[in-house]
N, C-alpha and C positions, 0 to 999 in steps of 0.2 A: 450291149449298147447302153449308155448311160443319157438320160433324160434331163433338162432342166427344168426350172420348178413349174412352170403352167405346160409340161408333157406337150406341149405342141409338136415338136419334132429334137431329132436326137442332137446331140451338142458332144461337140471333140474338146471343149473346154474340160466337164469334167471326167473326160475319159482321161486328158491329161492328169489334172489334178487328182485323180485315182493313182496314175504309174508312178506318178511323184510319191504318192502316200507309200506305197508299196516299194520304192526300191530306199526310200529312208526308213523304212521300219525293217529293213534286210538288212540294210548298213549295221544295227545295233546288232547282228548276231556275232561282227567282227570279223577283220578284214585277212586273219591267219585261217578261218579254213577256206579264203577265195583262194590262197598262195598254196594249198596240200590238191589243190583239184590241177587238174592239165590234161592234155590228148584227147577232150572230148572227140566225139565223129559226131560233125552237124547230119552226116547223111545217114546214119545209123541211129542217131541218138544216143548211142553209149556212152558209157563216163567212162574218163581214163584216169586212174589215179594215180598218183604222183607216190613213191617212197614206200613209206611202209603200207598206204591205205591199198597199194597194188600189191605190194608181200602178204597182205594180210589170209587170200585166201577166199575160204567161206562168205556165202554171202550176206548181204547186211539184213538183218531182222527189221522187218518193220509192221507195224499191226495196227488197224483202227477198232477201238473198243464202242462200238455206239451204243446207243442208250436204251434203244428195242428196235427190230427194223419198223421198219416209217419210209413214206419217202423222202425225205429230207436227207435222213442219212442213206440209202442207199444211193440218190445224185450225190455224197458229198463222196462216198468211193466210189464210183465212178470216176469221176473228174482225179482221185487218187490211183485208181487205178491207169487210167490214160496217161498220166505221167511215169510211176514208177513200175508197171508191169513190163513195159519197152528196156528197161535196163538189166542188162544180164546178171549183174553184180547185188540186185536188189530181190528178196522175196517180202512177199506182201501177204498179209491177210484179213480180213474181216470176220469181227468178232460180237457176239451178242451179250448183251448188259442185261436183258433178259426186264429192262427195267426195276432192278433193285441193287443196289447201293453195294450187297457184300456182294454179288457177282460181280461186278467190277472191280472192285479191290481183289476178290479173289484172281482175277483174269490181269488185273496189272501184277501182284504178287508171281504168277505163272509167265510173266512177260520177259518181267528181272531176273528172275534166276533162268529164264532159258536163255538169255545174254541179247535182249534186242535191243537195236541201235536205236529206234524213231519208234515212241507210241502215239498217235493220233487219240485223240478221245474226247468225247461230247460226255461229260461228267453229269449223272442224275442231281448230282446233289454239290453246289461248290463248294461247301467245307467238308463234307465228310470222306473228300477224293483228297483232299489237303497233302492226310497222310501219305497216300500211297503213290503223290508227285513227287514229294521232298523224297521219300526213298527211291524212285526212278534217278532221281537227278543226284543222289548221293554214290549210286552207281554207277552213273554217267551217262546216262541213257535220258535223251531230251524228250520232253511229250511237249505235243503241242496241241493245244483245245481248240474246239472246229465252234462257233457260235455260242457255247456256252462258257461262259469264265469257270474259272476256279481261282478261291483264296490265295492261294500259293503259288509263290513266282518258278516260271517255267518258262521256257524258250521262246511259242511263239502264241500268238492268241491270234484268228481270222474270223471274221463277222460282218455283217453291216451293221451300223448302227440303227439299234432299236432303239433308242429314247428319243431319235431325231426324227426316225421314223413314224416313230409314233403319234409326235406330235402333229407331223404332218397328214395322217390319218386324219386327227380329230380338227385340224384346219379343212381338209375337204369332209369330212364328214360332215361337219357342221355348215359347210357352203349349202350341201346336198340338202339337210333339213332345215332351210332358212334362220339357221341362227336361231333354232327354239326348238322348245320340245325337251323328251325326256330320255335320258340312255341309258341302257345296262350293260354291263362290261361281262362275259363269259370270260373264266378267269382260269389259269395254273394252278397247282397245289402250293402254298406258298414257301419258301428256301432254295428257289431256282434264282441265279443272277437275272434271265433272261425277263421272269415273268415281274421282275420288279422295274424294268428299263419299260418295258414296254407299257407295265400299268399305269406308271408315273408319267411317261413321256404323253399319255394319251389325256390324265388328269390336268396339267398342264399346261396341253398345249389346248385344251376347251376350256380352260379358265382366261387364258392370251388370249384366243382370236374367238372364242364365242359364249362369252359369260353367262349368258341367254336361255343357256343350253343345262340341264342339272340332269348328275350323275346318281341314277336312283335305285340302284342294283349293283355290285361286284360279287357275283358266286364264284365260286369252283368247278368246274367243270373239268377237272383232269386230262384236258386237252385231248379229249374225246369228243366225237360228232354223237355216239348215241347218249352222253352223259349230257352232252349240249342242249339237245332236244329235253329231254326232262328238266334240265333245270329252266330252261326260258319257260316250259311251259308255264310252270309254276311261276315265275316271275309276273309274266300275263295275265296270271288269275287274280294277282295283287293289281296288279299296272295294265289294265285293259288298251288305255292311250300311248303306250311305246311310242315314241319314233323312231329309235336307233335302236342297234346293237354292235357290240364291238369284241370280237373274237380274239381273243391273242395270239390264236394259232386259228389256220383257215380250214381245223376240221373241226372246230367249234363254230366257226361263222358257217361254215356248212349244215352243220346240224341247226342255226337259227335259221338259213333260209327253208331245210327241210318242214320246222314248224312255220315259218309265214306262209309256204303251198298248201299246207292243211289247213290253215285257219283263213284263208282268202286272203292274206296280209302282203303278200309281193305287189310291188309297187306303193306302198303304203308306208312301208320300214325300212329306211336307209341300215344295210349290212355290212359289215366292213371284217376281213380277215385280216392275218398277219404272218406271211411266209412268202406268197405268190405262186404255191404248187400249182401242177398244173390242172388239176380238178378243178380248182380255185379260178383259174384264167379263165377256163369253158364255162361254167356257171359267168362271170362275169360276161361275158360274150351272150350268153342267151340271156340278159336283163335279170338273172335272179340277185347273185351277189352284187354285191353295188362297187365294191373296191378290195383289195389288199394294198400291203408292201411287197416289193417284187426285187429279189434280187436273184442272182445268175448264181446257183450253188453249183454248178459243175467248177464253175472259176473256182469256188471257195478252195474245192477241192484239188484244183490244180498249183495253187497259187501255195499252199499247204505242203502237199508232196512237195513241190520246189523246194521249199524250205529245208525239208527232212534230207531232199536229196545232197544239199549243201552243207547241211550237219552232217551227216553218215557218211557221204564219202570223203569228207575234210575228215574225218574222225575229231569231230569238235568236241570234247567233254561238256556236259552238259553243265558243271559247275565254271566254266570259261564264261559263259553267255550272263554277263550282268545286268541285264535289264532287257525284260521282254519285249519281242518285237509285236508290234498289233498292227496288222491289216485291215483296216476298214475295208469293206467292198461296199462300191457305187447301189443305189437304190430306188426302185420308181414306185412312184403309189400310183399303182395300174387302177383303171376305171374300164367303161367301154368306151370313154372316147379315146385311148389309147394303147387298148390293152394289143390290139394286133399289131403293133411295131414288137412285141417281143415275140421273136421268130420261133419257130417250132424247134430248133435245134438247143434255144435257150429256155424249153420247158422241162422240166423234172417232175 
């Protein structure tokens, strides 16, 4: 369910404007592998393919490479799985990145030469994945990245927008602390696309709607809750007067509300994450965290496989596809005055 901006209740405008987003960024993947698909069964859900993709046989390879499990990526297979494990023609699997740069390259290297049609993959690093997309796609094999970009042109790219999101963080952020006061930002390692959408969109949008407000901290915290807690402490010992803090990921803004319970500071320090997991909802709900961004990763994930399923069964060549398609998904900056309209079946 997609929210408009003062979350008062849900709106079918931008659920529109969402479908809209979504079937013109499907149109750029090209209209020749709509024409190789045919015989679906609605009542089965299997795909029927047309020619040689029905001679072909064996079935299609497809694999998500994520970045470490997290729950982020295990809702984003999910929602992968729910589409492409129904289809008989489709084997699926999930793969671990183990969080370092050559396991992933090693694990796309093992992808290409085992002949897979669709690699899903949340990239540690967007240039250092550069290489081993341009040789996917030289193969013919489309990847298509789940929230994190990569440098290098590829099939399809699905996200919400973090720089818009962000900004709208620091617009309610800043409602929450009357337009004053001091923030510190719990930060990413830096060479992540994600972590520079989200640092900017949040610098930003507190310079637009609350000038008032100065930004007097951005550490690293490695998008860890317990790395999170040491470093705000330490920020604290400098900056006693915090008002804010602003997590780029909501196991960092976890870990700042863990040190406002120790130090007596809940209710005192506006917290704000950035994901909407569902840890994240429940602290919001019991008054500790103050907000996130909240999007529906299962969709991401559905909305993704879709994709792959239209390339792999059309047998699209991955160098066919001249201009990547990017799905925005719809997104709410959840509070407790709204956070219970995102139903339990939309938590991850």
């Amino acid at each position: 369910m997609a929210y408009d901006d003062d979350l008062d209740a849900p709106q079918e405008a931008p659920r529109r404007g969402f479908m809209r987003q979504a079937v013109v960024a499907s149109a750029t993947l090209g209209t020749a592998a709509v024409a190789l698909l045919g015989g679906n069964d609605a009542r089965t859900g299997s795909l029927g393919l047309n020619g040689a993709a029905a001679a072909a046989g064996p079935a299609l390879k497809m694999a998500f490479i994520q970045w470490q499990p997290h729950t982020v990526p295990a809702a984003w297979s999910k929602g992968l799985e729910e589409v492409l494990k129904g289809q008989p023609s489709i084997e699926y699997k999930l793969l671990d990145g183990q969080n370092k740069v050559e396991v992933q390259v090693s694990l796309m290297d093992t992808l290409i030469n085992g002949g897979a049609s669709v690699i899903f993959l949340q990239p540690i690093d967007s240039v250092a994945l550069a290489p081993s997309i341009n040789k996917a796609k030289r193969a013919g094999i489309s990847v298509i990245t789940l929230n994190i970009d990569a440098s290098s042109e590829h099939a399809a790219h699905v996200e919400m927008s973090h720089y818009l999101g962000a900004m709208d963080i620091a617009r309610t952020m800043g409602e929450k602390m009357g337009g004053k006061g001091e923030v510190a930002i719990l930060n990413a390692p830096p060479g992540i696309v994600i972590r520079d959408q989200r640092t900017n969109g949040f610098v930003e949008g507190m310079k637009k709607h609350h000038p008032g407000i100065k930004i007097v901290a951005d550490q690293v915290a490695d998008w860890s809750r317990k790395k999170a807690q040491d470093v705000l402490a330490t920020i604290l010992a400098a900056r006693p007067g915090l008002g804010g803090v602003y997590g780029v990921n909501d196991s960092m803004a976890l870990g700042a509300v863990d040190v406002a319970k120790d130090k007596g500071l809940l209710g005192k320090m506006v917290i704000f994450g950035n994901d909407g997991e569902k840890d994240a909802l429940e602290s919001i709900e019991k008054g500790e965290l103050t907000g996130t961004q909240y999007t529906d990763v299962f969709q991401q994930g559905r909305f993704a496989a879709s994709i792959a399923t239209l390339l792999g069964a059309g047998q699209v060549h991955a160098t066919a596809v001249k201009k990547k398609a990017r799905l925005l998904m719809p997104y709410v900056i959840a509070t407790r005055d709204n956070v219970k309209q995102i139903q339990p079946s939309q938590r991850w």
